[in-house]
N, C-alpha and C positions, 0 to 999 in steps of 0.2 A: 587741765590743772597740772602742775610740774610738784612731786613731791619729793622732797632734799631729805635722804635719808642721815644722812650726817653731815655735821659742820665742816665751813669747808678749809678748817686748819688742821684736820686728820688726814688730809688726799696727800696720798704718796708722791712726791716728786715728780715719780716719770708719767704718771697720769695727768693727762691734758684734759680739763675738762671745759676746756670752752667752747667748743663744738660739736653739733651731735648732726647725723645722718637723717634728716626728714626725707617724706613725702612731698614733694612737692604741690604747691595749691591745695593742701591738706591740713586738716587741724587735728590733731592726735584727741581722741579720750579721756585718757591719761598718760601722760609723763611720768618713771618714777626712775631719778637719779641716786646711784649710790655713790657716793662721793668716795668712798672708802677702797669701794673696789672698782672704780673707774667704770661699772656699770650701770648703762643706760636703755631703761624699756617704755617705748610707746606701743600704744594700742588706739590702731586706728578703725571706725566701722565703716566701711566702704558702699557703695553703691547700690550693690545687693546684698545687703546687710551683714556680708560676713565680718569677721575681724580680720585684723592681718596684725600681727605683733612683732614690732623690729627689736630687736636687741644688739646695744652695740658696746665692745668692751674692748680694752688693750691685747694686741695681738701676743702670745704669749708663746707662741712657736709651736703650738703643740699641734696635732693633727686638727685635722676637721672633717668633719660627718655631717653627710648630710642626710636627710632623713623623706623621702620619695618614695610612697605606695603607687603600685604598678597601675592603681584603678581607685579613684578617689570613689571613698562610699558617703553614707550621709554625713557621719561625724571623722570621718579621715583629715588628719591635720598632717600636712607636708612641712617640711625644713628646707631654708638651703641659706649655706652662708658663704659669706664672700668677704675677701679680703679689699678693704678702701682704705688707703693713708694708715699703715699701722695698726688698724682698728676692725677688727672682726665682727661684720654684721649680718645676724644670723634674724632672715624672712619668714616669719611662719604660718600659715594661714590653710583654709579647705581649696584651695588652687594648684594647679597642675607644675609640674617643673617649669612648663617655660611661662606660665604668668607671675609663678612667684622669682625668674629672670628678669624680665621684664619688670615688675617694679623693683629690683634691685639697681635694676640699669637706672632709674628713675628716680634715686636717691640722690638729693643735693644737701649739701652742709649749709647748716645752719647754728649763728651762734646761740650761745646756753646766757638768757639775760635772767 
């Protein structure tokens, strides 16, 4: 389901909102679009039932952190965000650095219908 938090004659100019960063061969949970501030969150449940939550927003120059426990425990949620086309998309899920790389690498654009 895609939830449009605001109408979409409020979205600031330089936010492009017709494209968003999917999972490939994947179907998100939920979608929730904020038109307003050019932020976009899916939540997907994967294979072995974790979650994985993308967030993708207009790149704003500022730093970025990412967020990597040395030792994943039960409920350890890791971060890691990368820069695509302008747009900062930030992986977060109970996965190690290099699978939450790994499906980062695996992100393809898809348009926002």
């Amino acid at each position: 389901s895609i939830n449009l938090l605001q109408e979409q004659e409020n979205i600031s100019p330089k936010v492009n909102m017709a494209t968003m960063m999917v999972l490939p061969n994947q179907t998100a949970q939920s979608t929730t679009i904020d038109v307003a501030s050019g932020v976009i969150k899916q939540v997907y449940t994967m294979d072995d039932y974790d979650e994985i939550t993308i967030t993708q927003r207009v790149d704003d120059g500022r730093e970025v952190k990412n967020r990597i426990l040395p030792s994943l425990t039960k409920d350890a949620i890791n971060s890691l965000t990368v820069k695509v086309d302008g747009y900062l998309v930030t992986v977060e899920g109970k996965k190690t650095r290099a699978e939450l790389q790994k499906i980062a690498a695996s992100l393809v654009e898809k348009e926002i219908k």
